[in-house]
C-alpha positions as CSV (number, residue, x, y, z in Angstrom):
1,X,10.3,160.5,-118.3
2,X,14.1,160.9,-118.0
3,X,15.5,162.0,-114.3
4,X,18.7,163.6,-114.0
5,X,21.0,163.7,-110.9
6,X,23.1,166.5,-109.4
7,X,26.3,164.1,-109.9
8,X,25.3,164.1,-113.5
9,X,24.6,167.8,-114.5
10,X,27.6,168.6,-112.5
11,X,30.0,166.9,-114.7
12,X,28.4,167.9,-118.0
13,X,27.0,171.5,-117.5
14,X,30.0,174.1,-116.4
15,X,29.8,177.6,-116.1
16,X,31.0,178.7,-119.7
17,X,30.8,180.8,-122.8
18,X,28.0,178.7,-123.8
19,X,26.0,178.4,-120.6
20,X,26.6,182.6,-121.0
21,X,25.5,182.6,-124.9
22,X,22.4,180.7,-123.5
23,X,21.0,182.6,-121.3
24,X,21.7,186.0,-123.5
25,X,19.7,184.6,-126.3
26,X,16.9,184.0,-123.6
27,X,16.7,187.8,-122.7
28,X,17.0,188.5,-126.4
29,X,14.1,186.6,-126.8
30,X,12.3,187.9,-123.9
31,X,12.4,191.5,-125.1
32,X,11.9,190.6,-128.6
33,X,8.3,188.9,-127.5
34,X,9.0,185.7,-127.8
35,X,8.4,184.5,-124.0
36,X,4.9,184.2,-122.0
37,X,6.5,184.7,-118.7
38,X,4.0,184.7,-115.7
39,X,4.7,186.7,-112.4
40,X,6.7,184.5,-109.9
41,X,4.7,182.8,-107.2
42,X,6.4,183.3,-103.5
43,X,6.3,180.9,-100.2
44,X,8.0,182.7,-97.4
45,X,8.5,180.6,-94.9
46,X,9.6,183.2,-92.2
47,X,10.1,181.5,-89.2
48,X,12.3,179.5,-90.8
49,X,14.1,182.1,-92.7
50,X,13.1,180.7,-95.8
51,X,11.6,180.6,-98.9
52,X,10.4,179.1,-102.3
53,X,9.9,180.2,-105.6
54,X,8.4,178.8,-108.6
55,X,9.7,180.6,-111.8
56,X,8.6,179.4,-115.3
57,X,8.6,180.8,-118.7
58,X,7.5,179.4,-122.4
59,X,10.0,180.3,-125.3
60,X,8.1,180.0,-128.6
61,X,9.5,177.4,-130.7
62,X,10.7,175.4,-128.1
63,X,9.9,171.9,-128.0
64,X,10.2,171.9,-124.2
65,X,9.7,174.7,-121.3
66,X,10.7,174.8,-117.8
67,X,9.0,174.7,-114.2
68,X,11.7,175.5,-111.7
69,X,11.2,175.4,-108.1
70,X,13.8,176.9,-106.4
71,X,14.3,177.6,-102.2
72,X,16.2,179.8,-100.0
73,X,16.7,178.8,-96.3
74,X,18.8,181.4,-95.4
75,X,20.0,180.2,-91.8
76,X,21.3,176.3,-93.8
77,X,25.0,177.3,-93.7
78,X,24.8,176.9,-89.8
79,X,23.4,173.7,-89.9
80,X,26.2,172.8,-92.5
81,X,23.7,172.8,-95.4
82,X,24.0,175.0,-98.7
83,X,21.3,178.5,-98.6
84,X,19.7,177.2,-102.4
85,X,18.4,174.1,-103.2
86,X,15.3,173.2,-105.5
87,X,14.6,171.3,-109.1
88,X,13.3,171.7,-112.5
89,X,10.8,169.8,-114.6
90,X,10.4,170.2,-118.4
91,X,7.3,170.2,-119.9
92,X,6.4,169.2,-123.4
93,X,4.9,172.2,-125.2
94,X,2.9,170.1,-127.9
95,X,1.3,167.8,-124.9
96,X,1.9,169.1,-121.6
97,X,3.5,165.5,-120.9
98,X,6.8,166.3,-118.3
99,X,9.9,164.6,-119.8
100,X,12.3,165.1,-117.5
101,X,13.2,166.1,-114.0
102,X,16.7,167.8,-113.3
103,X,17.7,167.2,-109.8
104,X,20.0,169.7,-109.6
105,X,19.4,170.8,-106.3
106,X,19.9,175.0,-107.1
107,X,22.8,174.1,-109.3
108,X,21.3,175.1,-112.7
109,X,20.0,178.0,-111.1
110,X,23.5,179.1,-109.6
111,X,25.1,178.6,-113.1
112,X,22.4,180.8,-115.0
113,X,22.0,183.3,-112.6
114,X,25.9,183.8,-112.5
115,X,25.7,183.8,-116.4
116,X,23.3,187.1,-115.8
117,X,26.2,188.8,-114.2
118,X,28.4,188.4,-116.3
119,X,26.2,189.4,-119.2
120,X,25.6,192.7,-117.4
121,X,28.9,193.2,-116.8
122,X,29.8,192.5,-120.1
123,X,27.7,195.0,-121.3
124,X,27.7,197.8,-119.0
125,X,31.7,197.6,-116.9
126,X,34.5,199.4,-118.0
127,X,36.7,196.3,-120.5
128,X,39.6,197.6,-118.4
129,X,38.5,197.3,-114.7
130,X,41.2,196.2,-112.4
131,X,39.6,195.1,-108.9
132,X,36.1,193.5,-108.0
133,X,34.4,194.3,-105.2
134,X,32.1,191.2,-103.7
135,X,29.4,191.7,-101.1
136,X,28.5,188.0,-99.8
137,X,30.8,185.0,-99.3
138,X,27.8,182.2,-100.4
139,X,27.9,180.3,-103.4
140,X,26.7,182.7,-105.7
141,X,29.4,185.0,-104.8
142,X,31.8,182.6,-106.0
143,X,29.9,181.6,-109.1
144,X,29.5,185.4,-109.8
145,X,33.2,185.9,-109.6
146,X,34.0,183.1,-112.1
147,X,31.7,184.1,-114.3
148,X,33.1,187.7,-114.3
149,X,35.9,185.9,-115.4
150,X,35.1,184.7,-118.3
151,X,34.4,187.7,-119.6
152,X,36.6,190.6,-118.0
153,X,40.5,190.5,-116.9
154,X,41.3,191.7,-113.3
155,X,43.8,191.7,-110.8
156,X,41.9,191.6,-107.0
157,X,39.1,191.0,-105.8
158,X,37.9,192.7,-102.7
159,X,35.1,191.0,-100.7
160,X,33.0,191.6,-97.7
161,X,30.3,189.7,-95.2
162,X,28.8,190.1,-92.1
163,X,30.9,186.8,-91.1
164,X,34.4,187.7,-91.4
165,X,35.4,184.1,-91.0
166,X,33.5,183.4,-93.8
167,X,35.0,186.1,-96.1
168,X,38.2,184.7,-95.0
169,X,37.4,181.4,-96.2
170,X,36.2,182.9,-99.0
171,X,39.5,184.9,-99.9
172,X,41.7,181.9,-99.2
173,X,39.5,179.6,-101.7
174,X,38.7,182.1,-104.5
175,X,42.3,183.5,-104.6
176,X,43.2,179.5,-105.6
177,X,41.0,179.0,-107.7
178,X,41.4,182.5,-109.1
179,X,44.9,182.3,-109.0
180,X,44.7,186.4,-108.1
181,X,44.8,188.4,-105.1
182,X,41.5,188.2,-102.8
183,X,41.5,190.0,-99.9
184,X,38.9,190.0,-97.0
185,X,37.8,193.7,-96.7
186,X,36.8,195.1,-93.0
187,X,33.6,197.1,-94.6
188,X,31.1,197.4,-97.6
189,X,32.0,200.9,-98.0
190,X,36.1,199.7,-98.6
191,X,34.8,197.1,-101.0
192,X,32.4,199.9,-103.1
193,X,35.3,203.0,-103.0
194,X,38.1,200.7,-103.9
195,X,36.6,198.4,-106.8
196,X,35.9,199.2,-110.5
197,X,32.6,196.6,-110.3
198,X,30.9,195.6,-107.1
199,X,28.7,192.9,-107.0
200,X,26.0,192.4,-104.1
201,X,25.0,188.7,-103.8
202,X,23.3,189.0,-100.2
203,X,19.2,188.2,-98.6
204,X,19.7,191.4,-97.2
205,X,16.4,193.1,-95.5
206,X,18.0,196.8,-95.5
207,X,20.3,198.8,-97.5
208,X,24.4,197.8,-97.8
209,X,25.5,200.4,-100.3
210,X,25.4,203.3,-99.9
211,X,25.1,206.2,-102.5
212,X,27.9,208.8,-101.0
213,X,30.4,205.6,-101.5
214,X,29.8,205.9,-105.4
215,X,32.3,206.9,-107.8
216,X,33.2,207.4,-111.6
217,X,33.1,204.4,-114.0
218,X,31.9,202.5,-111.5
219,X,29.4,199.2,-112.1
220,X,27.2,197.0,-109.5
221,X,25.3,194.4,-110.3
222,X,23.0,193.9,-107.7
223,X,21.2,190.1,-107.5
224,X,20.0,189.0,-104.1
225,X,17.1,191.7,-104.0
226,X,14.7,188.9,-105.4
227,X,11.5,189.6,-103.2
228,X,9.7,192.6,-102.0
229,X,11.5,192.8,-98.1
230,X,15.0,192.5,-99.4
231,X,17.0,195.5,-100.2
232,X,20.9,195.4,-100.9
233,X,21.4,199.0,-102.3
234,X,19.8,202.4,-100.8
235,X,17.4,203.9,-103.4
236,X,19.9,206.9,-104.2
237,X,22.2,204.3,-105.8
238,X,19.7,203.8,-108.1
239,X,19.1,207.9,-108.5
240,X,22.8,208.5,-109.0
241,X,23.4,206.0,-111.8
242,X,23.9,207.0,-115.1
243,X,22.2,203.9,-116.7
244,X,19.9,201.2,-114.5
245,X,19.2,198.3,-116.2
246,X,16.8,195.4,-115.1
247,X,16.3,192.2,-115.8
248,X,12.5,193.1,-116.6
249,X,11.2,196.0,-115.3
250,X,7.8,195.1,-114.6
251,X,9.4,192.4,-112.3
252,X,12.0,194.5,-110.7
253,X,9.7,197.5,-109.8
254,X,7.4,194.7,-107.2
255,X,11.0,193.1,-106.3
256,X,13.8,194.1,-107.1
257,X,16.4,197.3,-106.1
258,X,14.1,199.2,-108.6
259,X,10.9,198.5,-106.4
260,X,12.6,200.3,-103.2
261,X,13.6,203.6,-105.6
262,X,10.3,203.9,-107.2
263,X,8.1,203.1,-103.8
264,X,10.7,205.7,-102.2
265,X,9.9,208.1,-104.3
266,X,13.5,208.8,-104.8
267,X,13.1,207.3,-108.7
268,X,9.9,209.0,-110.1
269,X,9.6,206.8,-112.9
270,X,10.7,203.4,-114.5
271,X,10.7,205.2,-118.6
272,X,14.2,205.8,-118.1
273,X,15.2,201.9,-117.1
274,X,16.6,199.5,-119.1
275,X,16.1,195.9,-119.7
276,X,19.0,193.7,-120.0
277,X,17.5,192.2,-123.6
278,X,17.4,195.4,-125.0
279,X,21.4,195.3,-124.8
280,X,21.7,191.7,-125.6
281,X,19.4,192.4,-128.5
282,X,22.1,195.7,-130.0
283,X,18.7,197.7,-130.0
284,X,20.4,199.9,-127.4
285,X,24.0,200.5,-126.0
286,X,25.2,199.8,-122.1
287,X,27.8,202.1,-121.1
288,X,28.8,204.9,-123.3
289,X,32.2,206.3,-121.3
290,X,34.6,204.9,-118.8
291,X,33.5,207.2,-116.1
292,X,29.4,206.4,-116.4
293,X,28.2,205.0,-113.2
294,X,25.7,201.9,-114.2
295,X,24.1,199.6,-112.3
296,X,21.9,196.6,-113.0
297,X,19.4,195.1,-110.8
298,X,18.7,191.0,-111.1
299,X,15.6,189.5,-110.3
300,X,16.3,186.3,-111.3
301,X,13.4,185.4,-114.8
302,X,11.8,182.1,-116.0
303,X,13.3,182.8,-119.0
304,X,16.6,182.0,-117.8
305,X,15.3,178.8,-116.5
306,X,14.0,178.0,-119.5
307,X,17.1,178.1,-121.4
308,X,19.4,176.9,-118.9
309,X,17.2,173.5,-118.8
310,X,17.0,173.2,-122.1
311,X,20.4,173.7,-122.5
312,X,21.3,170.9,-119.9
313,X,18.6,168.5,-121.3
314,X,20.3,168.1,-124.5
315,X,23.8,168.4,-123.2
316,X,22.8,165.2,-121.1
317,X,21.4,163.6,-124.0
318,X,24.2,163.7,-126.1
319,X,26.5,162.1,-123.3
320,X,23.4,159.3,-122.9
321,X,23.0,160.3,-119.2
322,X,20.1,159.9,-116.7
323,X,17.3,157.2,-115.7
324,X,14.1,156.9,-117.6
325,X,10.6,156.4,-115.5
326,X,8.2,154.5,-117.5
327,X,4.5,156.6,-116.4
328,X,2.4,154.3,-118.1
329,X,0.7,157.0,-119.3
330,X,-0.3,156.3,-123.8
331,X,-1.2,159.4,-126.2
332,X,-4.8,158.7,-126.5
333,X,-6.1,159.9,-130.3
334,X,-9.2,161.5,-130.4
């Protein structure tokens, strides 16, 4: 077995085109039927704040699948610690041998899920947006933000948190590394009237956005409603929109925004929701006018997982990284 470090799928696995091309062939795949995908299994660890999921998925062909165990500890940052943390193993799919652990500690996971945003916003923002609105100062707001980069221009970036040292901090980094304006907003609601695409990257337990606060042409990608209890955008959002589009819908209507609208009431159905693949795939078009309202709700899929692990796995291998672990363990013929 081959163990990869943090340090080492740091230096060789960036948030690129590629990592982005990766992950869209994955939902591609996933709506075309080539993924067994089971249901996410949940620890919530409430007393603590916390959480753990275990996401997998098995993309036919592959030589390899992932098992990803990934946490949430919401209250780390005061203890100095990062919110995400967690590994993945892959699996051989001709022997059910593991062949490798990647240590990434939530770093794989913060590169693919950033590579969702982008893909949504690729598909479904206006190509000529000007400012982005960010809800959240953690790491995935910043890995969303680059991301959007690498796909869309624009000119400011607009961001909010409950901590407004943190969105601060947040402004003063991003806007270097962005080289753009990034201003700390004082509200959600300045962030959502003000920005061409919002994106909400928050463990929120109730509602930030706000339907009245909605305007033409605009996009959100929602992401940090992962579980049943958390809620970053009030169900009308979803009622207002022109297009939603999920991840998967079968996933998003037990946890995701999409859950909260149909449960509500306020969405009768899930026939007119989108998955993401279905766009990847060209079977059918995001946004169809500059002044559609869209929005797209992220669950977070094994798939992804998947496909960002493989993708790591052979990116290491080319550069001859990691430690092999002799098991002892012999394929025995019958």
């Amino acid at each position: 077995m081959l163990i990869f470090t943090e340090q080492e799928l740091k230096q060789y696995i960036t948030l690129n085109r590629e990592a982005i091309k990766v992950i869209e062939d994955g939902f591609t795949k996933l709506v075309q039927g080539q993924v067994e995908m089971p249901p996410i299994m949940r620890i919530d660890i409430y007393d603590q704040n916390g959480e753990v999921d275990v996401k997998t998925a098995y993309v036919k062909g592959k030589e390899m699948f992932a098992i990803k165990v990934s946490s949430g500890f919401f209250d780390n940052p005061k203890l100095g610690l990062p919110s995400g943390n967690g590994f993945m193993m892959l699996m051989s799919t001709q022997t059910g041998i593991p062949q490798a652990l990647l240590l990434d500690n939530g770093y794989l996971t913060e590169v693919r899920t950033a590579a969702a945003g982008a893909i949504a916003a690729d598909c479904l923002s206006r190509k000529d947006i000007q400012t982005v609105g960010v809800i959240g100062a953690g790491s995935q707001a910043r890995f969303q933000v680059k991301a959007l980069a690498l796909v869309r221009d624009f000119k400011k970036v607009l961001v909010y948190a409950r901590s407004a040292e943190r969105a601060r901090q947040y402004a003063e980094e991003m806007g270097k590394v962005l080289g753009i304006e990034v201003q700390a907003a004082e509200s959600a609601e300045q962030v959502v009237r003000n920005s061409d695409l919002v994106v909400t990257t928050t463990p929120a337990n109730e509602p930030i956005v706000k339907a009245e606060w909605l305007h033409p042409g605009l996009h959100i990608t929602a992401m940090g409603s992962d579980a049943e209890h958390k809620q970053e955008l009030e169900a009308g959002v979803l009622a207002a929109a022109d297009k939603v589009v999920c991840d998967t819908k079968e996933q998003c209507a037990k946890l995701g925004e999409l859950h909260h609208a149909l449960d509500s009431g306020t969405l009768k159905d899930a026939s007119g929701v989108i998955e993401l693949g279905q766009l990847t795939s060209k079977e059918l078009k995001g946004r169809d006018n500059d002044g559609q309202i869209t929005v797209c709700d992220l669950t977070g899929t094994g798939v992804q997982d998947t496909a960002i692990a493989l993708f790591a796995y052979h990116e290491l291998m080319k550069q001859h990284a990691g430690m092999e672990i002799d098991n002892n363990h012999e394929l025995q013929k019958n």
